[in-house]
C-alpha positions in Angstrom: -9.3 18.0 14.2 -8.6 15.7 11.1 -11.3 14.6 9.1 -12.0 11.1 8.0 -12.7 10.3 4.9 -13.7 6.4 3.7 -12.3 5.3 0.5 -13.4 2.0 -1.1 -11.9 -0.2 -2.8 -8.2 1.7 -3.0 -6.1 -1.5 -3.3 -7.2 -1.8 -6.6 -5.3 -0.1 -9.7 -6.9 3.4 -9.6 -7.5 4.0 -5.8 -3.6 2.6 -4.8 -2.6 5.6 -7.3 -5.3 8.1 -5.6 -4.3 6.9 -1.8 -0.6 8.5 -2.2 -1.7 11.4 -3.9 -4.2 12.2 -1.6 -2.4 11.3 1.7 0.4 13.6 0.5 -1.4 16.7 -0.5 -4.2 16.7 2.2 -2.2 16.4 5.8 -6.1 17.5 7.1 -7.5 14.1 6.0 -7.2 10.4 8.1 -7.9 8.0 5.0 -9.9 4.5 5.5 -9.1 2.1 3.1 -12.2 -0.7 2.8 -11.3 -3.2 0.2 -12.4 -7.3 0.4 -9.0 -7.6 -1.2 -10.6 -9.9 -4.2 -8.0 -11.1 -6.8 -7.5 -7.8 -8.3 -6.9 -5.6 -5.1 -3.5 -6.0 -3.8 -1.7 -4.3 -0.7 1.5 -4.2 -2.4 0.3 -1.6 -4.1 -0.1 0.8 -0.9 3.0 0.0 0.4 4.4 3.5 0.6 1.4 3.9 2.7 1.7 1.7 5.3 3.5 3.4 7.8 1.5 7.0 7.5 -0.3 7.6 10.5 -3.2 8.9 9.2 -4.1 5.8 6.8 -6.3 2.6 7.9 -6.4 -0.4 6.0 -9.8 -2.6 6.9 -10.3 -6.1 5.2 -13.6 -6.0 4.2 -16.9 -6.2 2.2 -18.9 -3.4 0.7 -22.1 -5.5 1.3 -21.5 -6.1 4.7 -23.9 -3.5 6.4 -22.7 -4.5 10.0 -19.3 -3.7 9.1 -20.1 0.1 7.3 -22.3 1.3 10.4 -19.3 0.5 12.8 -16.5 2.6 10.6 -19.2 5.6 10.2 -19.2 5.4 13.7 -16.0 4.5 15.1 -13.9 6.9 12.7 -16.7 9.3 12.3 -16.4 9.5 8.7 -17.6 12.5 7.3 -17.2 11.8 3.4 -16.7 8.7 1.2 -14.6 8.5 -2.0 -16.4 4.9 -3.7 -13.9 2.8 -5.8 -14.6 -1.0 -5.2 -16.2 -2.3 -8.2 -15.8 -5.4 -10.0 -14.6 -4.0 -13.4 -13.4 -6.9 -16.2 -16.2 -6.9 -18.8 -15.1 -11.2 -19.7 -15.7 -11.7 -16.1 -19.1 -10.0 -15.9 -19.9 -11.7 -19.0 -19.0 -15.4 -17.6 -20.3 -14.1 -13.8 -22.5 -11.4 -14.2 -23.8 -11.7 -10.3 -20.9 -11.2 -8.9 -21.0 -7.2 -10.5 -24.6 -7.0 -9.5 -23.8 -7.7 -5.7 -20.9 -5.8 -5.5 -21.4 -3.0 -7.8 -25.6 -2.3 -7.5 -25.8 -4.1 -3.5 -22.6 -2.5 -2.3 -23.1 0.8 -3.9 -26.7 1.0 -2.1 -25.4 -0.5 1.1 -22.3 2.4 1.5 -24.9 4.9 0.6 -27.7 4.2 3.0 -25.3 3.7 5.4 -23.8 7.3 4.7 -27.5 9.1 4.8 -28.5 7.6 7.9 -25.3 8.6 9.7 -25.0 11.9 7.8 -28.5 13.0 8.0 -31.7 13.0 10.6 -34.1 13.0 7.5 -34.5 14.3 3.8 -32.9 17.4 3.3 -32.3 17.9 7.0 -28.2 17.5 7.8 -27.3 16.3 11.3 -25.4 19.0 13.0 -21.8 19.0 11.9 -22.2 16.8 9.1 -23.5 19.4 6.4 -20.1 19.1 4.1 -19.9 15.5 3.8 -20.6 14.4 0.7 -20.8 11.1 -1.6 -18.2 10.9 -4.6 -18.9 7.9 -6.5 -16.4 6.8 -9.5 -18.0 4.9 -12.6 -17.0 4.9 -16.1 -18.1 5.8 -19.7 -19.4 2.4 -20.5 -22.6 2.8 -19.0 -23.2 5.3 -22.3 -23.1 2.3 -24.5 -20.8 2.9 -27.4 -20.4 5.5 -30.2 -19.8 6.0 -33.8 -17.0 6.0 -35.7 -17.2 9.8 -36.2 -14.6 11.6 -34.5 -17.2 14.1 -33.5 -19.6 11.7 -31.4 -18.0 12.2 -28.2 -20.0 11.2 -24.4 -21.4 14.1 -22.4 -22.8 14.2 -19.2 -26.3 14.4 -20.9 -25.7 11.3 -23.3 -28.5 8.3 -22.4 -27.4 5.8 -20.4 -27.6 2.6 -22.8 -25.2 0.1 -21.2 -24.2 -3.0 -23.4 -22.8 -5.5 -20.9 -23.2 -6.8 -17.3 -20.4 -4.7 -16.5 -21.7 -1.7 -17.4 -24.9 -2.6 -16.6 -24.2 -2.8 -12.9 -22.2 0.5 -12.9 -25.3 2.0 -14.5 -27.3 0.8 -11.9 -25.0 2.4 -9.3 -25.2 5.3 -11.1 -28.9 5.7 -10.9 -29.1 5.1 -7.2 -26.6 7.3 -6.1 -28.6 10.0 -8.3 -31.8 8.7 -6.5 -30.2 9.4 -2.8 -29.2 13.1 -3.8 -32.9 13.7 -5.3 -34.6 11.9 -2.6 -32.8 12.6 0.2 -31.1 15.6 -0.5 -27.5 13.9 0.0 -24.2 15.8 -1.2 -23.2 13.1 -4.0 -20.9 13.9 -7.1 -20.6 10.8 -9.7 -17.3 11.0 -12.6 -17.1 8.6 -15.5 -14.2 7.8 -16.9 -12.5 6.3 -20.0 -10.2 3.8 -19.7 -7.5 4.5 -17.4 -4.0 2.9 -18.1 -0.5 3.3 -15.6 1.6 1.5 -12.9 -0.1 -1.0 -10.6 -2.9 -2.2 -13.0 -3.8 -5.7 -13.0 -2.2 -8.1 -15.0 -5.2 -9.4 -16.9 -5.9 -5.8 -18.4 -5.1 -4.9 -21.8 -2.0 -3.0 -21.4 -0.1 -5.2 -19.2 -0.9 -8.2 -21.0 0.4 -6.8 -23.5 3.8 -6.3 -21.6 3.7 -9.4 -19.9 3.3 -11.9 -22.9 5.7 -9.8 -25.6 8.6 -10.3 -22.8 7.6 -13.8 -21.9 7.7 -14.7 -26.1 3.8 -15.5 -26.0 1.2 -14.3 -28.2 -0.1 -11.5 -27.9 -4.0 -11.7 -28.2 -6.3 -9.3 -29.7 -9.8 -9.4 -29.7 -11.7 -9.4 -33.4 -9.8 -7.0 -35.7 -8.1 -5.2 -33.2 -9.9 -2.0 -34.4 -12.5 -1.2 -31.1 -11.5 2.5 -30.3 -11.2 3.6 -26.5 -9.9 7.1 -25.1 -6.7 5.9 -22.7 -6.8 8.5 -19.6 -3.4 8.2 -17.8 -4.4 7.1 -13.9 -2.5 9.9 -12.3 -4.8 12.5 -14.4 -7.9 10.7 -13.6 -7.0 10.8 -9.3 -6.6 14.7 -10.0 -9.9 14.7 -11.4 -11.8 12.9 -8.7 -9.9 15.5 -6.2 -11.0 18.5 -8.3 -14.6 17.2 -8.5 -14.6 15.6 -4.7 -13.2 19.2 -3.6 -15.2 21.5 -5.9 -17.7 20.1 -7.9 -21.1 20.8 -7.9 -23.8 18.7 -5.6 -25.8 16.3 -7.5 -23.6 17.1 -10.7 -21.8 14.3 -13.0 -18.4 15.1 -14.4 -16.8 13.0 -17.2 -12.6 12.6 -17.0 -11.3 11.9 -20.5 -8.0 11.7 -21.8 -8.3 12.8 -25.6 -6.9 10.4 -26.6 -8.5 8.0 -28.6 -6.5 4.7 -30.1 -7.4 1.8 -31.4 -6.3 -1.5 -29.8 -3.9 -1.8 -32.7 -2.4 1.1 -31.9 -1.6 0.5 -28.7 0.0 -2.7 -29.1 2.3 -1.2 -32.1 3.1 1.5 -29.7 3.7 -0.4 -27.0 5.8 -2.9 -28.7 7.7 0.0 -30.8 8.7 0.7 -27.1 9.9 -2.4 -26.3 11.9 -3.4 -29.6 13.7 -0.4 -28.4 14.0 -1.0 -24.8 14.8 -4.6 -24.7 15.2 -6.0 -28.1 15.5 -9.4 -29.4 16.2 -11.0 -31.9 13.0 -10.3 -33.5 10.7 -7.5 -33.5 7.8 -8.1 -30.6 5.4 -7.3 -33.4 5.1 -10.6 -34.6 3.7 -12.2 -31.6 0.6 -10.0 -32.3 -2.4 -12.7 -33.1 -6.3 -12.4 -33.6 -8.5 -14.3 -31.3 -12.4 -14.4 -31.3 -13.9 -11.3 -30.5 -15.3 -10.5 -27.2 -19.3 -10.7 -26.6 -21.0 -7.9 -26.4 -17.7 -5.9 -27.6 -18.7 -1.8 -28.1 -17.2 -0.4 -31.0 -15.5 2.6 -29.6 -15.7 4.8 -26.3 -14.6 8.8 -26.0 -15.3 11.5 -23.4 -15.7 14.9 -23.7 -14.2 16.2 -20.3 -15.0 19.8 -21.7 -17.5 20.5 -18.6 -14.9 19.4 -16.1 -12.1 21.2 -18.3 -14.2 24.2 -18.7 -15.9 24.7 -14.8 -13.7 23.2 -12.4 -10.2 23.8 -14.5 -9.0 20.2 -15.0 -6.6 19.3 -17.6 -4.6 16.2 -18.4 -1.1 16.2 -17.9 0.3 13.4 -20.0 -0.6 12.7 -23.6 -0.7 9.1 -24.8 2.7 9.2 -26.0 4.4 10.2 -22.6 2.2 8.0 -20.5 2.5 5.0 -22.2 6.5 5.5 -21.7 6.1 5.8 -18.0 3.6 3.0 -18.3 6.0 0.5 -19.6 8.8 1.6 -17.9 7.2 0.3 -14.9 5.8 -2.8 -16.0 9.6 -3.3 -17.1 10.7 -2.9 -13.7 7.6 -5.6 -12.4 8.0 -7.7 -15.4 11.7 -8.0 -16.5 
């Protein structure tokens, strides 16, 4: 008998890289895609997928509590891998309720859904249903942002002290997915990331805008002075993590995924266009299209995750360094882009 699992959210850039993965390495599993299919979910990106018999695709809203109860019950779904999330900080800064409704109001809405079915009352598991558990994906910006020392790194014990509405809201899901497995007694596991870069990301994110506008001769924006630091996680690295942490982490524990590798957005854009002067030069090098623009609101200084606990208890490493991943990465945007 297969098991179902529901996965939120998965025509987005992460979950359309964890959905092939998965499918592929767990023949045991039906998958049940749930996305609204919002401007930055697109089912292009699961094409590969379409034909597998043991992946659904349902058009839908997080929020909608009608709609959760009747795929609990009519696929029986005995765990939940949670994606969906509004995620662009300038949008949460020009709509911030939009990331409270989704991100706070959906999270709660998948999870009360999931204890009810799951569970006849605190701590007490319905027959059958003991191993289902509650994996909810965040990121490191609800830990505010660091110093410049190369030594201040996130843990899973830093204080939450979130600096937009973006990661504000993802705080907020974080808390109340904590608040079902001390409450309730719920199986839940919750991983923050660092940013994760790769194929199928959406066009308005750093990386492929960068692409995009070097090819199409337009400027190349950077916010302030170009020197906010983030840790870049290639997105394949980061779906193995969710699946060691999903599959073997421990209940009620919170595992950050990091990449070490820490850049500044200067950095990236030489490397990226270093790439492309030698990939498709023109008659100019791509570098000078590079241009300052007013920095962003709110904008933290400089992210990094220490994935030792993760590294260390459940045996994850990262595959690709920033220097081979950012190769694949534009390789791919070439392909969508040239």
């Amino acid at each position: 008998m297969k098991k179902s699992i529901l996965l939120t959210g998965t025509a987005g850039f992460i979950g359309s890289n964890f959905v092939p993965y998965f499918l592929e390495k767990y023949p045991e599993y039906n998958l049940v895609n749930l996305d609204l299919l919002t401007y930055a979910g697109n089912l292009e990106n699961l094409k590969e997928c379409e034909g597998n018999a043991r992946y659904k695709f349902i058009k839908g809203d997080i929020c909608n509590r009608e709609l959760i109860e009747f795929i609990f019950n009519e696929y029986d779904i005995q765990g939940v891998i949670h994606f969906a999330a509004e995620s662009h900080v300038d949008n949460s800064i020009k709509n911030p309720g939009v990331f409270i409704q989704t991100n706070v109001n959906g999270t709660f809405t998948l999870l009360d859904a999931a204890y009810k079915y799951w569970m006849e009352k605190p701590f007490t598991w319905k027959p059958k249903y003991q191993d289902c558990r509650f994996h909810h994906i965040s990121t490191d910006e609800v830990y505010g942002t660091l110093s410049l020392d190369p030594s201040d790194l996130f843990t899973e014990s830093t204080p939450y002290a979130p600096n937009s509405p973006y990661s504000a809201s993802k705080a907020s899901s974080d808390m109340i997915v904590r608040s079902y497995q001390e409450t309730y007694g719920m199986d839940t596991v919750i991983t923050n990331c660092s940013n994760n870069y790769g194929p199928k990301q959406h066009d308005e994110k750093l990386i492929p805008t960068i692409i995009r506008r070097a090819l199409a001769g337009e400027s190349i924006p950077i916010y302030g002075d170009g020197k906010n630091i983030r840790d870049w996680l290639y997105v394949l690295d980061h779906c193995k993590g969710i699946d060691l942490v999903y599959h073997t982490g421990k209940t009620g524990e919170v595992y950050n995924i990091g990449g070490r590798n820490e850049r500044t957005n200067l950095q990236i854009v030489d490397a990226i266009t270093t790439i492309l002067d030698q990939r498709v030069p023109k008659g100019k090098s791509y570098k000078e299209l590079i241009t300052f623009v007013e920095d962003r609101a709110g904008h933290d200084r400089r992210y990094a995750i220490d994935a030792t606990k993760l590294e260390s208890e459940l045996g994850w490493k990262a595959d690709e360094n920033f220097d081979t991943g950012i190769v694949k990465t534009v390789e791919w945007y070439l392909k969508k882009y040239h």
